[in-house]
Biotite code that builds the C-alpha atoms (Angstrom):
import biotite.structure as struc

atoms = struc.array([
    struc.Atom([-89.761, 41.304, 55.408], chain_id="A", res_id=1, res_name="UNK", atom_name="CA", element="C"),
    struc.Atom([-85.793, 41.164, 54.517], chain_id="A", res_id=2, res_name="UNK", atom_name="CA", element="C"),
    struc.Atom([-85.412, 41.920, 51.143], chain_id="A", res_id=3, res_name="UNK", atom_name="CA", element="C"),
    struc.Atom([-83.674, 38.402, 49.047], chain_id="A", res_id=4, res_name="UNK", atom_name="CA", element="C"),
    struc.Atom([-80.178, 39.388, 47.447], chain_id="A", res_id=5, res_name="UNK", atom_name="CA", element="C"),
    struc.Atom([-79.803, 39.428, 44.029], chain_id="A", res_id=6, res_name="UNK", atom_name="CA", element="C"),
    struc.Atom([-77.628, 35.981, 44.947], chain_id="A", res_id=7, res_name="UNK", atom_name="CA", element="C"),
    struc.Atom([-80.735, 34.244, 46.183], chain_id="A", res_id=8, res_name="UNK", atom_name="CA", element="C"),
    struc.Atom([-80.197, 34.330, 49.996], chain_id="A", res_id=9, res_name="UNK", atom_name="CA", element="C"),
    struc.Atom([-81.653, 37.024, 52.551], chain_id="A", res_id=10, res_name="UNK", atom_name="CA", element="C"),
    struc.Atom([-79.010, 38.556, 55.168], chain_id="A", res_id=11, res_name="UNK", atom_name="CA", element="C"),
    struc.Atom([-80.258, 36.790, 57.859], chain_id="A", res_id=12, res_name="UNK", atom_name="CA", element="C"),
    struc.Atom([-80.069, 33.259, 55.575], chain_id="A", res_id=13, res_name="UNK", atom_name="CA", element="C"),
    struc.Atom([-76.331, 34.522, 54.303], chain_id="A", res_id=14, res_name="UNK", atom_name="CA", element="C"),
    struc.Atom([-75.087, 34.480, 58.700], chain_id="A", res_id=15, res_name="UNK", atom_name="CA", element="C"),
    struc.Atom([-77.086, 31.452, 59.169], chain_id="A", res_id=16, res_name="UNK", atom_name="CA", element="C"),
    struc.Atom([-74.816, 29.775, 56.682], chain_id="A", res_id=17, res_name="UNK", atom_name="CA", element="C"),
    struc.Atom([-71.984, 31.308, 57.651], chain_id="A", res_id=18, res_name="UNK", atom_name="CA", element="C"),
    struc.Atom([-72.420, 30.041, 61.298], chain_id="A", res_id=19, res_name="UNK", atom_name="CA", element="C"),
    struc.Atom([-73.074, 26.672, 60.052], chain_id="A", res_id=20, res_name="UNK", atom_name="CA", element="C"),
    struc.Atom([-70.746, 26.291, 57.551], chain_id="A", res_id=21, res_name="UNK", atom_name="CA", element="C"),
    struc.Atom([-67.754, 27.849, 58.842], chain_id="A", res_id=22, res_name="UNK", atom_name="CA", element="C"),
    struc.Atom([-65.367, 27.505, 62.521], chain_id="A", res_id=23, res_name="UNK", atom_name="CA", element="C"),
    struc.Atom([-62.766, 29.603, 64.020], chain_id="A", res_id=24, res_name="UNK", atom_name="CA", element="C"),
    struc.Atom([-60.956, 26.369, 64.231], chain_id="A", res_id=25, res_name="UNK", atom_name="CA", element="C"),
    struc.Atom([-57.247, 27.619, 63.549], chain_id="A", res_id=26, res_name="UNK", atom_name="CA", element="C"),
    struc.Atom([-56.452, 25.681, 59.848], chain_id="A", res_id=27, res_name="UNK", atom_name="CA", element="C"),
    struc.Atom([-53.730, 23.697, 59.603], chain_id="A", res_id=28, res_name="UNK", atom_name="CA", element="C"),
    struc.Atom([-51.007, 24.648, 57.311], chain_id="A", res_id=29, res_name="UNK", atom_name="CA", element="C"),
    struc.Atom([-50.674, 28.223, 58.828], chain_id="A", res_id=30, res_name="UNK", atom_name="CA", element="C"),
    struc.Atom([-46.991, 27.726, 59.588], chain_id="A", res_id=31, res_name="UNK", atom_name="CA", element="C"),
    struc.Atom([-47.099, 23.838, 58.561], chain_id="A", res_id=32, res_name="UNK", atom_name="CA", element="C"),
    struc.Atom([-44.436, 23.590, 55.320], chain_id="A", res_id=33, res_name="UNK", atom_name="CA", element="C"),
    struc.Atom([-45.744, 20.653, 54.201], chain_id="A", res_id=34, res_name="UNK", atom_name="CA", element="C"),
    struc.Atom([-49.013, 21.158, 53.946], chain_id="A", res_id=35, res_name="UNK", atom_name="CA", element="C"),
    struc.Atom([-49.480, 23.653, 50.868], chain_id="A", res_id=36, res_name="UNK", atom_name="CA", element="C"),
    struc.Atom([-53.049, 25.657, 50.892], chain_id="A", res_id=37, res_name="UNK", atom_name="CA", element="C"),
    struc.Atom([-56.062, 25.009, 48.422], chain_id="A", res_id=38, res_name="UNK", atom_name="CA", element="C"),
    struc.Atom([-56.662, 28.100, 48.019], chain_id="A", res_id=39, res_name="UNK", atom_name="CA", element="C"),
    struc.Atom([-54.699, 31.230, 47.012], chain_id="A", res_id=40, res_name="UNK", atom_name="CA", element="C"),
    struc.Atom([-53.054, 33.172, 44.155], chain_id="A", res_id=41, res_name="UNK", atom_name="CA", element="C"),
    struc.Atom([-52.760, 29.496, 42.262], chain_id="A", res_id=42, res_name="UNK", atom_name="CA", element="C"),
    struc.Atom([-56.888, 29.276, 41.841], chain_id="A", res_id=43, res_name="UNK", atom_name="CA", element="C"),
    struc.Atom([-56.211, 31.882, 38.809], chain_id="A", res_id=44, res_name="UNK", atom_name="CA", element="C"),
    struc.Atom([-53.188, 31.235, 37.977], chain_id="A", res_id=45, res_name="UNK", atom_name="CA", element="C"),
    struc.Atom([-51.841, 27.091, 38.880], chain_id="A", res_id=46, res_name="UNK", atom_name="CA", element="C"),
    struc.Atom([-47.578, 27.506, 38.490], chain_id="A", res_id=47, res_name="UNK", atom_name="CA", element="C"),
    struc.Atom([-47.669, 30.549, 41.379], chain_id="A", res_id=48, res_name="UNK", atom_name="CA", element="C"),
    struc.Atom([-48.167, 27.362, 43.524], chain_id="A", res_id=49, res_name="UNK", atom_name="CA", element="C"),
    struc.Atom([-44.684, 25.938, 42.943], chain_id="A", res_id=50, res_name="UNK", atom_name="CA", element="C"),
    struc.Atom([-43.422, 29.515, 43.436], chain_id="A", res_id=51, res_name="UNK", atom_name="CA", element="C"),
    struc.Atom([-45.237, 30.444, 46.648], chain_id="A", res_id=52, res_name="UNK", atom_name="CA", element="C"),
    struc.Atom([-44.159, 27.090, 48.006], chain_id="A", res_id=53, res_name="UNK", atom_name="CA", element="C"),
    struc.Atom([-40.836, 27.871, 48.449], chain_id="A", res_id=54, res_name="UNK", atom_name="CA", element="C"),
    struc.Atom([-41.118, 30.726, 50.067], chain_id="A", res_id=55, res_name="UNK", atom_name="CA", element="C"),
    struc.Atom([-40.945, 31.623, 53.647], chain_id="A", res_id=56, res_name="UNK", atom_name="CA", element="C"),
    struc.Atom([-43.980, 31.350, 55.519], chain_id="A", res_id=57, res_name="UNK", atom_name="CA", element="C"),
    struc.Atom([-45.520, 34.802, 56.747], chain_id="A", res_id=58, res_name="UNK", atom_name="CA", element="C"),
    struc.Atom([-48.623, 33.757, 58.820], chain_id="A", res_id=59, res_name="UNK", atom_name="CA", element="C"),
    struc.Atom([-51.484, 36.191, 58.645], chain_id="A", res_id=60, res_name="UNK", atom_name="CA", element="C"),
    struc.Atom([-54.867, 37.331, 58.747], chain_id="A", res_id=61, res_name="UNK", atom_name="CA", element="C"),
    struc.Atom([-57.267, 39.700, 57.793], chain_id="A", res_id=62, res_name="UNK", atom_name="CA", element="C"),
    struc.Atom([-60.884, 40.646, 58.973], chain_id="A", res_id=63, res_name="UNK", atom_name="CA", element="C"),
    struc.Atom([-64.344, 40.169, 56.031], chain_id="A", res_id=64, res_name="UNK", atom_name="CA", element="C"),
    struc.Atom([-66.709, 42.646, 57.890], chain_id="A", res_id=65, res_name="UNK", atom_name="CA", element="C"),
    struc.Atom([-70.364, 42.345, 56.304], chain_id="A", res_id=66, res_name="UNK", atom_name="CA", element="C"),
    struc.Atom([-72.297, 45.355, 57.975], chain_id="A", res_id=67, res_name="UNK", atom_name="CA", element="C"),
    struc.Atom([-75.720, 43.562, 58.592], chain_id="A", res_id=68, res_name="UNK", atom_name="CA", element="C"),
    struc.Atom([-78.130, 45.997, 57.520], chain_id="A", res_id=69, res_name="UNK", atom_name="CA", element="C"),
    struc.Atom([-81.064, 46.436, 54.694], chain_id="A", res_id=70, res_name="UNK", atom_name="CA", element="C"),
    struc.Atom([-78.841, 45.657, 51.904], chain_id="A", res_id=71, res_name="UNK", atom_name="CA", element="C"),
    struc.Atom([-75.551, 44.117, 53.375], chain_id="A", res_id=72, res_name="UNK", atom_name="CA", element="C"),
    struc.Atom([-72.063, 45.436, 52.614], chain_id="A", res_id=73, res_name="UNK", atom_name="CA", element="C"),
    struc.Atom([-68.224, 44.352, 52.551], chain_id="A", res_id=74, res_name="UNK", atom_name="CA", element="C"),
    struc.Atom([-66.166, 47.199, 54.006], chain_id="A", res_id=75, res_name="UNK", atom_name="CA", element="C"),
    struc.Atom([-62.873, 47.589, 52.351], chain_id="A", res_id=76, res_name="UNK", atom_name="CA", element="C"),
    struc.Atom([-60.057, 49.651, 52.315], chain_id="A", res_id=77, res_name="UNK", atom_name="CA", element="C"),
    struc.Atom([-57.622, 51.789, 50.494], chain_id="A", res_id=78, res_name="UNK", atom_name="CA", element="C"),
    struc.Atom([-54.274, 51.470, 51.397], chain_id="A", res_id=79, res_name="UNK", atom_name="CA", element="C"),
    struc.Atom([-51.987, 54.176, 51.568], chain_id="A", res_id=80, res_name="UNK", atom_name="CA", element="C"),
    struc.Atom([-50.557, 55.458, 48.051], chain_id="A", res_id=81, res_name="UNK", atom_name="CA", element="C"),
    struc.Atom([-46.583, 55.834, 50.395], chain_id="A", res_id=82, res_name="UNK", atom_name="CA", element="C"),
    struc.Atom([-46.599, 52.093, 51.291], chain_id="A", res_id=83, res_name="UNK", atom_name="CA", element="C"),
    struc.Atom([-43.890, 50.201, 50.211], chain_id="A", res_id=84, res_name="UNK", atom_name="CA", element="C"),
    struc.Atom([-45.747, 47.479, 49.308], chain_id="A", res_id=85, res_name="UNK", atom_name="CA", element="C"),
    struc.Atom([-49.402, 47.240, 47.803], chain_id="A", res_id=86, res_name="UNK", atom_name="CA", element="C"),
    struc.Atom([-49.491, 51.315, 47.406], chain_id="A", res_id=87, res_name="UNK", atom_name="CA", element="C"),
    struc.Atom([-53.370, 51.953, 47.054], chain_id="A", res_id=88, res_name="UNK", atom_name="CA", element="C"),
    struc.Atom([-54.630, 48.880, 46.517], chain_id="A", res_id=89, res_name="UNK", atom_name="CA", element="C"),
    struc.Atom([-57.636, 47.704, 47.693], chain_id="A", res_id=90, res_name="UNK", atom_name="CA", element="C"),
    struc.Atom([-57.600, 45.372, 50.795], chain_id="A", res_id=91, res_name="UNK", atom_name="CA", element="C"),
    struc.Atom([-59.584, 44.070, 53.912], chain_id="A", res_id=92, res_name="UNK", atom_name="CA", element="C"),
    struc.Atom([-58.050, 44.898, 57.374], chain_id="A", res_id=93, res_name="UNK", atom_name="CA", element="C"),
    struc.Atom([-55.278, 42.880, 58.910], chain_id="A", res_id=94, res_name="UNK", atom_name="CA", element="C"),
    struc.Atom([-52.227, 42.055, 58.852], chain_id="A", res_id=95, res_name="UNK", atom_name="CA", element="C"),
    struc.Atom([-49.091, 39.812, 60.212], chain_id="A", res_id=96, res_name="UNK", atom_name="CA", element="C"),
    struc.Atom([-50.013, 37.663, 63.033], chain_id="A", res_id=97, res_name="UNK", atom_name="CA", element="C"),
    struc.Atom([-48.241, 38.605, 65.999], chain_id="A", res_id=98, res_name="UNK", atom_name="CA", element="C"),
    struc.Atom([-46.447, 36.252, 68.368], chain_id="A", res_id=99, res_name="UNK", atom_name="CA", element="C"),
    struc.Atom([-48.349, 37.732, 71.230], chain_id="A", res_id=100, res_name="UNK", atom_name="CA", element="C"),
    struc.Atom([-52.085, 36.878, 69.553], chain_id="A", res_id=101, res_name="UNK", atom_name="CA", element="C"),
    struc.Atom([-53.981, 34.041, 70.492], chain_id="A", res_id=102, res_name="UNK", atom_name="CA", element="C"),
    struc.Atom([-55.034, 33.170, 67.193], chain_id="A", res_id=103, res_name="UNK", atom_name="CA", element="C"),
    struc.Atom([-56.017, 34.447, 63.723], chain_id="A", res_id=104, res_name="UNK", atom_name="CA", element="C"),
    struc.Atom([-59.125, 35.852, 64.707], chain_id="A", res_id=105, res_name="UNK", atom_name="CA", element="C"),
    struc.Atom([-57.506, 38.068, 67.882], chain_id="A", res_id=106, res_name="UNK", atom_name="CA", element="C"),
    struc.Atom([-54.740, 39.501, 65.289], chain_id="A", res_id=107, res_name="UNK", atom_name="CA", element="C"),
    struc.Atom([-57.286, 40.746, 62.461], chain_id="A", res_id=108, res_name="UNK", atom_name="CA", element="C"),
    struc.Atom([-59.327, 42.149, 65.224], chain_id="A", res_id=109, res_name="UNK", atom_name="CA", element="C"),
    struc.Atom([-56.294, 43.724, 66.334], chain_id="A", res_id=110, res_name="UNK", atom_name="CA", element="C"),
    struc.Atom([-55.319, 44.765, 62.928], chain_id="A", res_id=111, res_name="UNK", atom_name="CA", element="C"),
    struc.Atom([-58.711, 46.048, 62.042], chain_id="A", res_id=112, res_name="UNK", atom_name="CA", element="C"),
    struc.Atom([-58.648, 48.224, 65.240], chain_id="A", res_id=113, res_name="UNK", atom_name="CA", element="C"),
    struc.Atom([-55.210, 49.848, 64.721], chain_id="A", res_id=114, res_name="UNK", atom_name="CA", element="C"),
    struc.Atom([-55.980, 50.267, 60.786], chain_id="A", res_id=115, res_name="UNK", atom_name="CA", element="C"),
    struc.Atom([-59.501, 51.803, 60.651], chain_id="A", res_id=116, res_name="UNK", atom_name="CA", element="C"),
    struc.Atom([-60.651, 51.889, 64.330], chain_id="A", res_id=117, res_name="UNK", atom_name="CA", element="C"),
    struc.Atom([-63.115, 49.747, 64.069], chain_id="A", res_id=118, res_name="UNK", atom_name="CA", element="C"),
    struc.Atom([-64.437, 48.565, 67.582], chain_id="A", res_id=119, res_name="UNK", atom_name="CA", element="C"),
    struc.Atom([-64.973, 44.909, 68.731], chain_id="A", res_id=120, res_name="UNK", atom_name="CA", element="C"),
    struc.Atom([-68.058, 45.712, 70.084], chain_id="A", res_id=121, res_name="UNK", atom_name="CA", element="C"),
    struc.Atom([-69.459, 45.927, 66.571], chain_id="A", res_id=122, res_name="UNK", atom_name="CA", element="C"),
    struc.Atom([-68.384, 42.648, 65.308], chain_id="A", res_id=123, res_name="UNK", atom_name="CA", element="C"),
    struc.Atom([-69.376, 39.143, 65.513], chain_id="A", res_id=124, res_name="UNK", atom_name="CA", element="C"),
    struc.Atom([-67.151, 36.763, 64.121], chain_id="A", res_id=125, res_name="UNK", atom_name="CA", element="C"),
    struc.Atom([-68.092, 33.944, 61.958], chain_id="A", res_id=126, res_name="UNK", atom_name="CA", element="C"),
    struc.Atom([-65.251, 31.454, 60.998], chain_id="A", res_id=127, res_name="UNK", atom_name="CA", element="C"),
    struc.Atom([-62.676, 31.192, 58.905], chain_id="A", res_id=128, res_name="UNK", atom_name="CA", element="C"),
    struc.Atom([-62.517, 31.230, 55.335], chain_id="A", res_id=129, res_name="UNK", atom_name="CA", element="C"),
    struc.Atom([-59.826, 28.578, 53.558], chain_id="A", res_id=130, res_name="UNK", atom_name="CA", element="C"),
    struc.Atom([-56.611, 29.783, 54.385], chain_id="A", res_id=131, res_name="UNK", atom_name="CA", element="C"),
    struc.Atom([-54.960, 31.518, 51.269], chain_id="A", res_id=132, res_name="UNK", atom_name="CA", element="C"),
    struc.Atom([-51.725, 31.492, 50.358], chain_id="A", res_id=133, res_name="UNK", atom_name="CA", element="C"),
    struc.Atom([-49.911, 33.828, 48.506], chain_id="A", res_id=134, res_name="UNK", atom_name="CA", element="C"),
    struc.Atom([-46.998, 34.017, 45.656], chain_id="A", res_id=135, res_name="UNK", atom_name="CA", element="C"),
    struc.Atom([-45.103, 35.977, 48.184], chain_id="A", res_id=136, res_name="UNK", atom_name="CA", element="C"),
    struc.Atom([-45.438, 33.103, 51.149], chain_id="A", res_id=137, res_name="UNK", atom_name="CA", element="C"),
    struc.Atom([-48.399, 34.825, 52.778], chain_id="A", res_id=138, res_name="UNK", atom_name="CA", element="C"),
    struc.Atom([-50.619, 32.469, 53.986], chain_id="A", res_id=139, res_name="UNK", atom_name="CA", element="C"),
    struc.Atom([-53.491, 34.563, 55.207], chain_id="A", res_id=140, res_name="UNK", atom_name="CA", element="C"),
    struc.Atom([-56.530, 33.630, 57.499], chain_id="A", res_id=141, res_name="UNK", atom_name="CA", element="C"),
    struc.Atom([-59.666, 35.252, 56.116], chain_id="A", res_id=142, res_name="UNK", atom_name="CA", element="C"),
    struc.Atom([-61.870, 36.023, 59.275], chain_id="A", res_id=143, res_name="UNK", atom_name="CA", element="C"),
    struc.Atom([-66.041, 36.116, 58.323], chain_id="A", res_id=144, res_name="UNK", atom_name="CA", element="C"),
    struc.Atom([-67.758, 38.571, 60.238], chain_id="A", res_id=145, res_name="UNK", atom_name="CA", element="C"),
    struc.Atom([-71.003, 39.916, 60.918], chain_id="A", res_id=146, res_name="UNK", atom_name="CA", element="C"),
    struc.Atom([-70.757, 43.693, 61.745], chain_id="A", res_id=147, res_name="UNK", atom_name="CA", element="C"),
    struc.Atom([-73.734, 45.979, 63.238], chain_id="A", res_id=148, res_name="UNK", atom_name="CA", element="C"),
    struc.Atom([-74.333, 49.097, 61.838], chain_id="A", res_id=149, res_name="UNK", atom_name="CA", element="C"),
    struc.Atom([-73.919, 52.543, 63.767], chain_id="A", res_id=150, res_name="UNK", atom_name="CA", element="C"),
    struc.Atom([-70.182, 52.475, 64.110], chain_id="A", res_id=151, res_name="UNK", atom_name="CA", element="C"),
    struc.Atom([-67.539, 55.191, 63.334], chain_id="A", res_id=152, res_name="UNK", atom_name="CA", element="C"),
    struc.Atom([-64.286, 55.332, 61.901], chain_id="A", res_id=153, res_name="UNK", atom_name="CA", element="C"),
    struc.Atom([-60.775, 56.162, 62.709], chain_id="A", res_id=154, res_name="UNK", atom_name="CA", element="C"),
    struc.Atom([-58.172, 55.777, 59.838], chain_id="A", res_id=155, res_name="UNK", atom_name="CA", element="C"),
    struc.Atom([-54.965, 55.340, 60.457], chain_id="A", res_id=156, res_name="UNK", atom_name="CA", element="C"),
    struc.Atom([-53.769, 57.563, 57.823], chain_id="A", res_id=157, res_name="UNK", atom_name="CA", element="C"),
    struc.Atom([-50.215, 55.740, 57.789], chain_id="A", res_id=158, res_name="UNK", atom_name="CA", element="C"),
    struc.Atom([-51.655, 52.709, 56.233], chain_id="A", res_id=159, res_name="UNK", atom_name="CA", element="C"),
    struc.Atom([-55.171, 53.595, 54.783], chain_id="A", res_id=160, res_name="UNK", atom_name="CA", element="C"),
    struc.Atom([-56.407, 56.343, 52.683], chain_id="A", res_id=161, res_name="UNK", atom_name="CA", element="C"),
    struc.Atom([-59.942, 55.531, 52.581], chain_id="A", res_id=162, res_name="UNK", atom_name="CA", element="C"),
    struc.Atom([-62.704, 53.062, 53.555], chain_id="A", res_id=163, res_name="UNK", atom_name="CA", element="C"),
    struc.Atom([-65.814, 51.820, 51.614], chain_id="A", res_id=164, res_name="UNK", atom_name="CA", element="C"),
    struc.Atom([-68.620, 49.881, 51.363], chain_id="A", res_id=165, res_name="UNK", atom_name="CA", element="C"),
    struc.Atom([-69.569, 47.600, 48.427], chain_id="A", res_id=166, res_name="UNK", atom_name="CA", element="C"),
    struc.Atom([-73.028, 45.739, 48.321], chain_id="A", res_id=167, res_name="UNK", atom_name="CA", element="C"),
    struc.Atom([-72.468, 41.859, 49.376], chain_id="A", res_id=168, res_name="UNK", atom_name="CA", element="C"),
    struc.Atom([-74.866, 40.910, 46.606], chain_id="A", res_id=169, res_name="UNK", atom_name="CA", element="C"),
    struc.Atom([-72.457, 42.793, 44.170], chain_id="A", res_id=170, res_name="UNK", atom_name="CA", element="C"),
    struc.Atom([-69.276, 40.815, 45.078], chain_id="A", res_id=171, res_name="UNK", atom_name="CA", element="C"),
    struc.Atom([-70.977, 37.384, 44.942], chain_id="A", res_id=172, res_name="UNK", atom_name="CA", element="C"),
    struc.Atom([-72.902, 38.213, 41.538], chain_id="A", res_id=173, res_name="UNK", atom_name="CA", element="C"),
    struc.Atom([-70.129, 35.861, 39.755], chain_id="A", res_id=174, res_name="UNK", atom_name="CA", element="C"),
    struc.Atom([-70.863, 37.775, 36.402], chain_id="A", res_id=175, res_name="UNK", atom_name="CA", element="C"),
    struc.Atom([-68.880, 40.754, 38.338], chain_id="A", res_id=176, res_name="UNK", atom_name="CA", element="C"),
    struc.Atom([-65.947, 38.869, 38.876], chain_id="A", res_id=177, res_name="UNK", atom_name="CA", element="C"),
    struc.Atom([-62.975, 38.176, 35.624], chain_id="A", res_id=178, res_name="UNK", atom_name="CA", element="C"),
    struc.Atom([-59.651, 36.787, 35.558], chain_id="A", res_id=179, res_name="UNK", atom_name="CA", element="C"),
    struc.Atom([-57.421, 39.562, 34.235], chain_id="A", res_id=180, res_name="UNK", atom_name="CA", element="C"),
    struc.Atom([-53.573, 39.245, 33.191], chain_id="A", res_id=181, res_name="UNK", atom_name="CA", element="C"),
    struc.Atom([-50.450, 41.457, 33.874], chain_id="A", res_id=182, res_name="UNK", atom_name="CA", element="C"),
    struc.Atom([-46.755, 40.912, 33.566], chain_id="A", res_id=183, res_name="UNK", atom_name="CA", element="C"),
    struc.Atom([-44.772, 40.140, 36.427], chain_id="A", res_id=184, res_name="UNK", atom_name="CA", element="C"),
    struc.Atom([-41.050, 39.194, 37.285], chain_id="A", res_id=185, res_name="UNK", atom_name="CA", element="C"),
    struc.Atom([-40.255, 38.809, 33.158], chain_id="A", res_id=186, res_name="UNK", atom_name="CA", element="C"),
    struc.Atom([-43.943, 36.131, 33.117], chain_id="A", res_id=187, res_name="UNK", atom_name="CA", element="C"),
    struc.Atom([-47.517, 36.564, 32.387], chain_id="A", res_id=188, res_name="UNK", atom_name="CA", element="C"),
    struc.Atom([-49.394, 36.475, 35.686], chain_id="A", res_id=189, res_name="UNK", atom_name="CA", element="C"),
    struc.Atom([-53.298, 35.619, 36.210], chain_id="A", res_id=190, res_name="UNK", atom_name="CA", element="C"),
    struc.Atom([-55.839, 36.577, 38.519], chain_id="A", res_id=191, res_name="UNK", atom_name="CA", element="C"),
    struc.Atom([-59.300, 37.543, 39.571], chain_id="A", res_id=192, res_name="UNK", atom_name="CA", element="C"),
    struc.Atom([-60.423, 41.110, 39.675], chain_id="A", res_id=193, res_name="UNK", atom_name="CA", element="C"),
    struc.Atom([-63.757, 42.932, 40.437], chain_id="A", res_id=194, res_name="UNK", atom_name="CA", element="C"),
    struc.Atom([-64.535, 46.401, 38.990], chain_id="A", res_id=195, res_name="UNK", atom_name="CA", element="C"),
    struc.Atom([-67.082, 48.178, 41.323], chain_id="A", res_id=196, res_name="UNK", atom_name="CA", element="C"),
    struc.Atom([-67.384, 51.753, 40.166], chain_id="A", res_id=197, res_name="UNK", atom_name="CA", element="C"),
    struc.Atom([-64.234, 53.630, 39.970], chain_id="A", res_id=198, res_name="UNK", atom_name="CA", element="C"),
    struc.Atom([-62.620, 50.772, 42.384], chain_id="A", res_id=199, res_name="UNK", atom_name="CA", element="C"),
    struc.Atom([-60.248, 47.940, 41.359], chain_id="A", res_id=200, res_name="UNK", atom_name="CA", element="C"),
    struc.Atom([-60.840, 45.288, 43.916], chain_id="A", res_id=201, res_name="UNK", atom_name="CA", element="C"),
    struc.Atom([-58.409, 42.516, 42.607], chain_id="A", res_id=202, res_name="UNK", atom_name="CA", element="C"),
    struc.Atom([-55.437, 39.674, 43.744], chain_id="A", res_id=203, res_name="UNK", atom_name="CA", element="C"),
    struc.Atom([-55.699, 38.363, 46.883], chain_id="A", res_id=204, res_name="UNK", atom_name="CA", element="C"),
    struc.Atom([-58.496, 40.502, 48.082], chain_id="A", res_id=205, res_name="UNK", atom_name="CA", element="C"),
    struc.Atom([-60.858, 39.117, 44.944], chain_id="A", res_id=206, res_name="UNK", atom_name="CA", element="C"),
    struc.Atom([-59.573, 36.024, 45.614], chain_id="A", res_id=207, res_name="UNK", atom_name="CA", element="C"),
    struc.Atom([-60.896, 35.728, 49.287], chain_id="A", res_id=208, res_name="UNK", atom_name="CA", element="C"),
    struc.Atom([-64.485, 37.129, 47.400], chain_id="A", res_id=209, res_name="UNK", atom_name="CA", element="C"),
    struc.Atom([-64.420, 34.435, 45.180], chain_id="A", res_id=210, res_name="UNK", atom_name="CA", element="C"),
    struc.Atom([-63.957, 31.937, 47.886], chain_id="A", res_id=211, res_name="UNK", atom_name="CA", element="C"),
    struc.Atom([-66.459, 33.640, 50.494], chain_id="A", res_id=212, res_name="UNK", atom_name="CA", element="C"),
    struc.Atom([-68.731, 32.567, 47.196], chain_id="A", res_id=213, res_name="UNK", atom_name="CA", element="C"),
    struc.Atom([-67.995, 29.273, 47.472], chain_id="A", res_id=214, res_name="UNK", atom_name="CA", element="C"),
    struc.Atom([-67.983, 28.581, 50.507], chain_id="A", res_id=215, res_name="UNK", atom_name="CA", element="C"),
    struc.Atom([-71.480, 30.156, 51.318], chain_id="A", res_id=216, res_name="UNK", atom_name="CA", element="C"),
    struc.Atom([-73.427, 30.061, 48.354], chain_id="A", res_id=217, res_name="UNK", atom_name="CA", element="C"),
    struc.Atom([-73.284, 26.757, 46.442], chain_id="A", res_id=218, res_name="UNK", atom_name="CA", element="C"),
])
């Protein structure tokens, strides 16, 4: 019998969902200026809308793995402390999409392979999250997908420093998730954050939580 999360569903009823509830139809407003993105760094804090709307675009995307197994778990990442950007925060694979991709699902499955070497035969994708846009111009493609256990490995040590697994249930407990508060460019800037352990899981990467919660869940 599959044990029920502590967020009411079982695994298998968590990928039913996700099947049913979400496409890999490409959303529009990826590269589209005039259509601006429910979701993104504006759910926490509303004026970063203005400012990330007048920004270039920078289409990308980024791979969700959930590794189906007794207890299901996100697998995230540490990026490297020598980046110029982000230095060791915590992220899900992907990246810029490439001219040369199909779509948003073949770059983060790309990305995900160059970053941690994580191989396609272990992953099922789902859908697509909301697309997300950031205060920056990102405007990212979230990419759902279920992931089979037994895999290995292979950091690319130029962008990550570390991998790890936090418990599914965890994420989408919404008691685990606060909006937190830091200066930024001479304002006060809002957003959600998740402390699991001695790992700071927060911006864009809570974010994308908080909307694989209600997207699924409700």
């Amino acid at each position: 019998m599959q044990e029920t999360l502590a967020t009411g569903l079982t695994a298998s009823e968590f990928f039913m969902r996700a099947r049913q509830r979400l496409t890999l139809e490409t959303p529009a407003g990826l590269t589209d200026p005039n259509v601006t993105p429910v979701r993104g760094d504006h759910d926490a804090d509303p004026v970063m809308r203005k400012i990330a709307e007048v920004r270039p675009i920078r289409p990308a995307a980024v791979l969700v793995p959930i590794v189906d197994q007794g207890e299901p778990t996100v697998l995230l990442t540490q990026r490297s402390q020598h980046l110029p950007n982000h230095a060791g925060q915590v992220s899900f694979p992907g990246g810029k999409i490439e001219s040369t991709d199909a779509n948003p699902c073949a770059s983060a499955l790309r990305e995900t392979k160059e970053e941690i070497g994580l191989d396609r035969t272990y992953i099922e994708p789902l859908g697509y999250l909301d697309l997300y846009m950031t205060t920056l111009g990102y405007r990212i493609v979230p990419v759902i997908a279920r992931v089979k256990p037994g895999f290995t490995l292979r950091l690319n040590t130029a962008e990550v420093d570390a991998t790890f697994e936090v418990p599914l249930a965890f994420l989408m407990d919404q008691a685990n998730v606060q909006r937190h508060s830091r200066d930024w460019q001479g304002m006060t800037r809002h957003y959600y954050a998740i402390t699991f352990g001695e790992r700071y899981i927060w911006g864009v990467t809570a974010g994308i939580v908080r909307n694989l919660y209600d997207r699924i869940y409700p």
